[in-house]
FIKOL-945799 format. One record per residue (C-alpha): residue number from 1; residue in one letter; z, x, y. Coordinates in steps of 0.5 Angstrom, whole numbers, plus 500, padded with zeros to 3 digits. Last residue first. Layout:
<pts>
+------+------+-----+-----+-----+
| resi | resn |  pz |  px |  py |
+------+------+-----+-----+-----+
|  NUM |    A |   Z |   X |   Y |
...
+------+------+-----+-----+-----+
</pts>
This chain:
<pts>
+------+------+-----+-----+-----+
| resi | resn |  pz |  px |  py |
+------+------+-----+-----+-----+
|  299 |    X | 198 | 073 | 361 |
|  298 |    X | 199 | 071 | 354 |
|  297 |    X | 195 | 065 | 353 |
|  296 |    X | 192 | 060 | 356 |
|  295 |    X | 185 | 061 | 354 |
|  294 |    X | 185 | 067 | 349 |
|  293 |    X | 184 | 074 | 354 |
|  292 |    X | 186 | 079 | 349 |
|  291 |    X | 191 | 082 | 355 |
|  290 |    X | 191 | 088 | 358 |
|  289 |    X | 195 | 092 | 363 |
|  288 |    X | 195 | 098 | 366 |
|  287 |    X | 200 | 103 | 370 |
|  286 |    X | 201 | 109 | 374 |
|  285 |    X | 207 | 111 | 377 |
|  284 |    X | 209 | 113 | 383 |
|  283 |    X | 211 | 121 | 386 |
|  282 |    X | 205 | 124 | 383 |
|  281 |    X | 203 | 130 | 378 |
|  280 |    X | 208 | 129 | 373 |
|  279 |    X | 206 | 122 | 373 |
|  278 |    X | 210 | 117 | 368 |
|  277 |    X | 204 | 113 | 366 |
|  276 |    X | 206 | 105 | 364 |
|  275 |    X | 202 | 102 | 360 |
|  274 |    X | 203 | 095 | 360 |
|  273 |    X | 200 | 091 | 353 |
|  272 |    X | 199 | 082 | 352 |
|  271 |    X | 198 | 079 | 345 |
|  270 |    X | 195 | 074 | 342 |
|  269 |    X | 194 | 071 | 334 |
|  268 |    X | 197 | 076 | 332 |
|  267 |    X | 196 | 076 | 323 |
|  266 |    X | 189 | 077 | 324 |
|  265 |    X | 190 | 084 | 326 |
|  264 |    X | 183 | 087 | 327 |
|  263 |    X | 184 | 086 | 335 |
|  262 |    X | 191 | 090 | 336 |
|  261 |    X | 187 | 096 | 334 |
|  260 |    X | 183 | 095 | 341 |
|  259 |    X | 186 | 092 | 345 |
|  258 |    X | 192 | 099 | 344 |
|  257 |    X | 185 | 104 | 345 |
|  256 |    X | 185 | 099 | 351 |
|  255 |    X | 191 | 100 | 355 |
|  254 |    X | 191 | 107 | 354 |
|  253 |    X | 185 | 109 | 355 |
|  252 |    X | 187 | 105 | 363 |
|  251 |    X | 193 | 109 | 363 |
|  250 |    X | 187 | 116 | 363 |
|  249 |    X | 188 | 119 | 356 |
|  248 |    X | 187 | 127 | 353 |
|  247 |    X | 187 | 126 | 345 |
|  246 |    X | 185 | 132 | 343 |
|  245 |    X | 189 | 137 | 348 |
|  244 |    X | 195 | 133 | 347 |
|  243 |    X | 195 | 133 | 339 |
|  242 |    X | 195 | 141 | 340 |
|  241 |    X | 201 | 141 | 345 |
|  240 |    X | 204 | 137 | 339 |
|  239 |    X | 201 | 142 | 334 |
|  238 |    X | 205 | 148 | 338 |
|  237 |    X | 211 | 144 | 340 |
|  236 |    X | 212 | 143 | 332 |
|  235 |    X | 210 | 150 | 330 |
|  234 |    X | 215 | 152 | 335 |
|  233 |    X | 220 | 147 | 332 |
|  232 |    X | 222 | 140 | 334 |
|  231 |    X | 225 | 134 | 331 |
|  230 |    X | 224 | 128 | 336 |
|  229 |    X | 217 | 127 | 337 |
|  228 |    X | 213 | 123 | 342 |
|  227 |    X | 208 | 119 | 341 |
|  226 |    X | 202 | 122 | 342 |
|  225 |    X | 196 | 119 | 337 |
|  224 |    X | 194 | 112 | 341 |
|  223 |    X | 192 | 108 | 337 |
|  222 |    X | 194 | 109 | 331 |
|  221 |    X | 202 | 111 | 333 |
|  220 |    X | 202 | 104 | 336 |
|  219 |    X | 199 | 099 | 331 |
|  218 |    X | 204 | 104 | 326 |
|  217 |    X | 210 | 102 | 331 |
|  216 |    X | 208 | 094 | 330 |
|  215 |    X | 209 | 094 | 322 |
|  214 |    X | 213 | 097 | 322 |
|  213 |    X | 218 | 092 | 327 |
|  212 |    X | 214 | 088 | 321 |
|  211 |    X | 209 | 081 | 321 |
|  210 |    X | 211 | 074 | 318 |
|  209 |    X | 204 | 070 | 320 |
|  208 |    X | 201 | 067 | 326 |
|  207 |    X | 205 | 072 | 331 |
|  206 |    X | 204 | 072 | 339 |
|  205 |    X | 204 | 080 | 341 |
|  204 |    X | 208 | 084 | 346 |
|  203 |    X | 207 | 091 | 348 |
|  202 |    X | 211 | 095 | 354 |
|  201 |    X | 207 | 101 | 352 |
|  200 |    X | 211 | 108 | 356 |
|  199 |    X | 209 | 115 | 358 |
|  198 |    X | 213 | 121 | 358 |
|  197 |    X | 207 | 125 | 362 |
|  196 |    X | 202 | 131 | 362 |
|  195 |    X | 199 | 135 | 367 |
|  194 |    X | 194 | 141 | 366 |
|  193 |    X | 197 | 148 | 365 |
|  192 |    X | 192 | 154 | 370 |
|  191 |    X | 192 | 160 | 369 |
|  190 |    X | 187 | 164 | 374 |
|  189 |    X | 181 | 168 | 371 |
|  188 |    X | 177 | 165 | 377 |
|  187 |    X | 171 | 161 | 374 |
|  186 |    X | 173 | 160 | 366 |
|  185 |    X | 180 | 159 | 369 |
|  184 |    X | 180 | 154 | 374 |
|  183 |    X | 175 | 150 | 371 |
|  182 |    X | 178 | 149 | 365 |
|  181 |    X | 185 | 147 | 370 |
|  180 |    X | 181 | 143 | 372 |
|  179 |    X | 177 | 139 | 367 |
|  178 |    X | 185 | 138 | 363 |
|  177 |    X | 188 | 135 | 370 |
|  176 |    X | 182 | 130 | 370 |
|  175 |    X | 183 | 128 | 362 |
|  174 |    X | 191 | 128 | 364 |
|  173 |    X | 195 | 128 | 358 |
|  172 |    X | 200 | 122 | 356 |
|  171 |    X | 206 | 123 | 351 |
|  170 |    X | 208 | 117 | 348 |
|  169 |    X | 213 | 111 | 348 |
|  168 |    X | 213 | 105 | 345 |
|  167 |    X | 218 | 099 | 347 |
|  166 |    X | 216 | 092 | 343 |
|  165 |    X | 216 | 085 | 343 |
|  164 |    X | 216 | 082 | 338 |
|  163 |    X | 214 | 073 | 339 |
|  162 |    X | 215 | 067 | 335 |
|  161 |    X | 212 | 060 | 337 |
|  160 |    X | 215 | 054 | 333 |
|  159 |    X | 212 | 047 | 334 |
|  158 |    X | 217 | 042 | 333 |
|  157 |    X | 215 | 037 | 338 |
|  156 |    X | 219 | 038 | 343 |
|  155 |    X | 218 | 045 | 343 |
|  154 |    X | 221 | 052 | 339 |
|  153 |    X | 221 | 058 | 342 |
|  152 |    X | 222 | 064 | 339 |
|  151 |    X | 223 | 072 | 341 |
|  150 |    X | 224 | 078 | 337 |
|  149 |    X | 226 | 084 | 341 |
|  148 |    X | 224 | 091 | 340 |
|  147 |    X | 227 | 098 | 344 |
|  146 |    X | 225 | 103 | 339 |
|  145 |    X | 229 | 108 | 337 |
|  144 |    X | 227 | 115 | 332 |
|  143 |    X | 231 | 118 | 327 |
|  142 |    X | 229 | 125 | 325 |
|  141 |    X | 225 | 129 | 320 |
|  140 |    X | 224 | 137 | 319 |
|  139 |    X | 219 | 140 | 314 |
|  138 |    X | 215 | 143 | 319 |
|  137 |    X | 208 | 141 | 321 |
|  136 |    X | 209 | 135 | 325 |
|  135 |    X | 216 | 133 | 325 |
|  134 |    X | 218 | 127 | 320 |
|  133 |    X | 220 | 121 | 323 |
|  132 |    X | 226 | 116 | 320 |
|  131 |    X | 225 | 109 | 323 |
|  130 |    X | 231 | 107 | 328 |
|  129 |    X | 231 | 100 | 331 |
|  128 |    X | 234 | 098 | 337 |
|  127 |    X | 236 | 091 | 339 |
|  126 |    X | 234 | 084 | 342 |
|  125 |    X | 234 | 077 | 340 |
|  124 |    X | 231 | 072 | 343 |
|  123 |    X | 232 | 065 | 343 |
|  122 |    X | 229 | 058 | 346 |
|  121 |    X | 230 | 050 | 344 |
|  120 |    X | 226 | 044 | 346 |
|  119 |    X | 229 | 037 | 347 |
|  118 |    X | 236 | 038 | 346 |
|  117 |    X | 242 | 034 | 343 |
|  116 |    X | 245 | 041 | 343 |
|  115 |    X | 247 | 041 | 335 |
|  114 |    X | 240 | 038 | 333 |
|  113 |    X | 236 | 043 | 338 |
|  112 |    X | 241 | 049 | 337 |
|  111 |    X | 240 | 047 | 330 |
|  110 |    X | 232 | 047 | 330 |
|  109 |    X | 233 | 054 | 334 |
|  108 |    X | 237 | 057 | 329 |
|  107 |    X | 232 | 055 | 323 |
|  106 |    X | 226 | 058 | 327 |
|  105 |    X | 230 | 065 | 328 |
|  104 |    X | 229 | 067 | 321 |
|  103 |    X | 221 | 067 | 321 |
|  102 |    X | 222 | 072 | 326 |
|  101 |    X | 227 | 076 | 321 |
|  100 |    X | 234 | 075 | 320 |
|   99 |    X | 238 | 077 | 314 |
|   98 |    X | 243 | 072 | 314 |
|   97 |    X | 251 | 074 | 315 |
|   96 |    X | 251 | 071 | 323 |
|   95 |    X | 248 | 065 | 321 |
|   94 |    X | 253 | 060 | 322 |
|   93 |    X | 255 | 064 | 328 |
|   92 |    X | 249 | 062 | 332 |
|   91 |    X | 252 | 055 | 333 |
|   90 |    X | 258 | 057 | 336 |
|   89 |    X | 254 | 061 | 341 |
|   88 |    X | 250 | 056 | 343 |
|   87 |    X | 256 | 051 | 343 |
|   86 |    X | 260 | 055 | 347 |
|   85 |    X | 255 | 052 | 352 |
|   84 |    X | 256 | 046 | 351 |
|   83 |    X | 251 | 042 | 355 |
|   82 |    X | 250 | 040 | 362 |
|   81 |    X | 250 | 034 | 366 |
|   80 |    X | 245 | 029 | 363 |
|   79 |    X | 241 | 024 | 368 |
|   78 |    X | 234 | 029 | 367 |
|   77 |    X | 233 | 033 | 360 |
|   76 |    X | 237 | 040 | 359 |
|   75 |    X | 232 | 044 | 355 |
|   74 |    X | 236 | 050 | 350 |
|   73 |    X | 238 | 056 | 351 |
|   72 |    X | 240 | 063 | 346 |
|   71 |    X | 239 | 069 | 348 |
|   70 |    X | 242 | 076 | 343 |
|   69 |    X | 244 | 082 | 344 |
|   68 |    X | 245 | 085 | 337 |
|   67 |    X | 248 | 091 | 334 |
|   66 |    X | 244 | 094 | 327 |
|   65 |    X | 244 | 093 | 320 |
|   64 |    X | 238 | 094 | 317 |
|   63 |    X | 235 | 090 | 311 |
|   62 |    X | 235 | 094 | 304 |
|   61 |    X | 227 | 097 | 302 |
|   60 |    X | 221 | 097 | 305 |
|   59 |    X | 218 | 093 | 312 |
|   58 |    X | 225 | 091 | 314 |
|   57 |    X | 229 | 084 | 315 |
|   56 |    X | 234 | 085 | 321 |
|   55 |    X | 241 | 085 | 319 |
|   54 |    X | 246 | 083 | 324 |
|   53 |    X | 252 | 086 | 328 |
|   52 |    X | 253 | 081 | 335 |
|   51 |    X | 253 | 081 | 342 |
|   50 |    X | 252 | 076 | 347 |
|   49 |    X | 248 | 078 | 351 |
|   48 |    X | 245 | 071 | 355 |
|   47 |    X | 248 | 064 | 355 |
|   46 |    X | 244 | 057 | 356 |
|   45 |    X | 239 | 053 | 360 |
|   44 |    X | 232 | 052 | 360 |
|   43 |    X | 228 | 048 | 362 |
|   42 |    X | 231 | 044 | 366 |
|   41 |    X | 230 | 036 | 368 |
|   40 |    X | 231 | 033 | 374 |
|   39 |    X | 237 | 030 | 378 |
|   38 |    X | 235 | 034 | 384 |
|   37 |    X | 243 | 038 | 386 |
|   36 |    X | 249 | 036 | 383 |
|   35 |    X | 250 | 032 | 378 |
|   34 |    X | 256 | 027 | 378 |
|   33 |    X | 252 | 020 | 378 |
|   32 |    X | 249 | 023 | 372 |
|   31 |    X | 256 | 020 | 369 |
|   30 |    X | 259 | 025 | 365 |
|   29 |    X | 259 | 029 | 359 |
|   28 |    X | 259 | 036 | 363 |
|   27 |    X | 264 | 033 | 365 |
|   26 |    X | 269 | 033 | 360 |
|   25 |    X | 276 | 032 | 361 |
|   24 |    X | 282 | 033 | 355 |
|   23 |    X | 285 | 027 | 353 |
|   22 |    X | 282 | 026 | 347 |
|   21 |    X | 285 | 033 | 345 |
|   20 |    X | 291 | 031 | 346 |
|   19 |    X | 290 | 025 | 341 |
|   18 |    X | 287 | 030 | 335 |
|   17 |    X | 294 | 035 | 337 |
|   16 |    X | 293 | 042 | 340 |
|   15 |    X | 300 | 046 | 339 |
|   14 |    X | 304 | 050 | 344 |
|   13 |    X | 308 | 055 | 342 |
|   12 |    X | 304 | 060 | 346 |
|   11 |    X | 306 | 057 | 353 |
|   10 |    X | 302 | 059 | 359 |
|    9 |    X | 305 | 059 | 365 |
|    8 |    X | 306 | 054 | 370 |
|    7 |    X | 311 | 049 | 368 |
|    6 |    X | 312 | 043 | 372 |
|    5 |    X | 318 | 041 | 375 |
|    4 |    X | 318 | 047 | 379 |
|    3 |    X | 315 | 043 | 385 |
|    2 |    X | 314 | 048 | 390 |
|    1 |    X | 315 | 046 | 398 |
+------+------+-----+-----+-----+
</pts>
């Protein structure tokens, strides 16, 4: 039988007291005779994609605003049940007006240790930034978008490791493709196109000193040439088409024209890069990867 003695609808007049919120349960405070499972520690625990408009500091100018997604954790010591996790979010929100920059993420993460009571804390903040490209040889120009991500772990002894993560995508022509397609025309007169591929380079580098989304996308364009372009006009395609031919690469080039200018900055103290080469001529993909091989570094 229903006991209609007790309300069971929400009441929107009803108003929290300092006694009555004394009386609320808190199991993730309780005792660790509540854990569930192995009574161990976790490395990380916490939310993920929660959104948020934030400025992120550029190389030149005003800060760009842009949406974010945004990781937030913390490490969760043996003998303790679980953490507050809107207190992750809430503890981001003191600085949702500030300028951030990898650099910025540092200070977050010595909140979310003090405000969690936590040994090691983690962050990562994703979002799309759009730098103005100008076409190759008219005098248009248009907005390019590239996937980054900020990451930032700080440890139990307060050692502050930061990472960018960056998404570059490029046009890739095959050196084989090209040869053959020679071939096939100077000997028998038929036409023939060599293959090329939207191509992409997943490139993550572990930072020493303050480093720039534009500053990683120029690393980028200077090693591999080809990014692909967003206004074009037939004198455009013409000069893409010509910056193919010139710059003719395997995945495997790919992953070491990346090593190579990624080695003269000193401000990356690692990195590690996946080429990914989206085949016309094949149903799979072809891929690469490089690290710069520190001991116990990226892999």
């Amino acid at each position: 039988m229903i006991n209609t003695s007790v309300r069971k609808f929400y009441d929107p007049t009803f108003t929290i007291t300092p006694e009555y919120k004394e009386t609320l349960p808190d199991l993730q405070n309780g005792p660790s005779s509540s854990i569930e499972g192995a009574n161990v520690p976790i490395q990380q625990v916490g939310i993920s994609n929660f959104n948020l408009p934030l400025k992120i500091k550029a190389l030149e100018g005003n800060p760009v605003n842009l949406q974010a997604s945004i990781d937030g954790y913390v490490s969760l010591d043996a003998g303790k049940k679980g953490i507050n996790m809107s207190r992750i979010m809430r503890t981001f929100y003191k600085f949702k007006d500030e300028v951030f920059s990898l650099d910025m993420i540092n200070e977050v993460l010595k909140a979310y240790k003090e405000d969690l009571d936590s040994q090691e804390s983690f962050l990562r903040i994703s979002f799309s930034y759009p730098m103005l490209m100008k076409s190759l040889r008219s005098e248009m120009q248009g907005y390019q978008y590239y996937d980054v991500a900020f990451e930032g772990h700080l440890d139990s002894y307060d050692r502050f490791n930061k990472l960018m993560h960056l998404k570059f995508v490029y046009s890739s022509a095959c050196p084989c493709s090209y040869e053959l397609a020679e071939h096939a025309r100077e000997t028998r007169g038929v036409a023939a196109i060599p293959h090329s591929q939207r191509s992409e380079a997943e490139v993550t580098v572990a930072l020493k000193d303050e480093f720039f989304v534009e500053d990683l996308v120029q690393i980028c364009r200077e090693a591999l040439k080809t990014e692909t372009q967003v206004m074009v006009k037939r004198e455009d395609e013409q000069a893409f088409a010509e910056m193919n031919g010139t710059y003719q690469k395997f995945v495997e080039d790919a992953a070491r024209l990346l090593y190579e200018e990624l080695d003269t900055y000193n401000s990356i103290r690692d990195f590690v890069v996946r080429c990914a080469h989206f085949e016309s001529l094949h149903s799979h993909d072809a891929v690469s990867r490089i690290c710069k091989g520190v001991p116990h570094g990226l892999r």
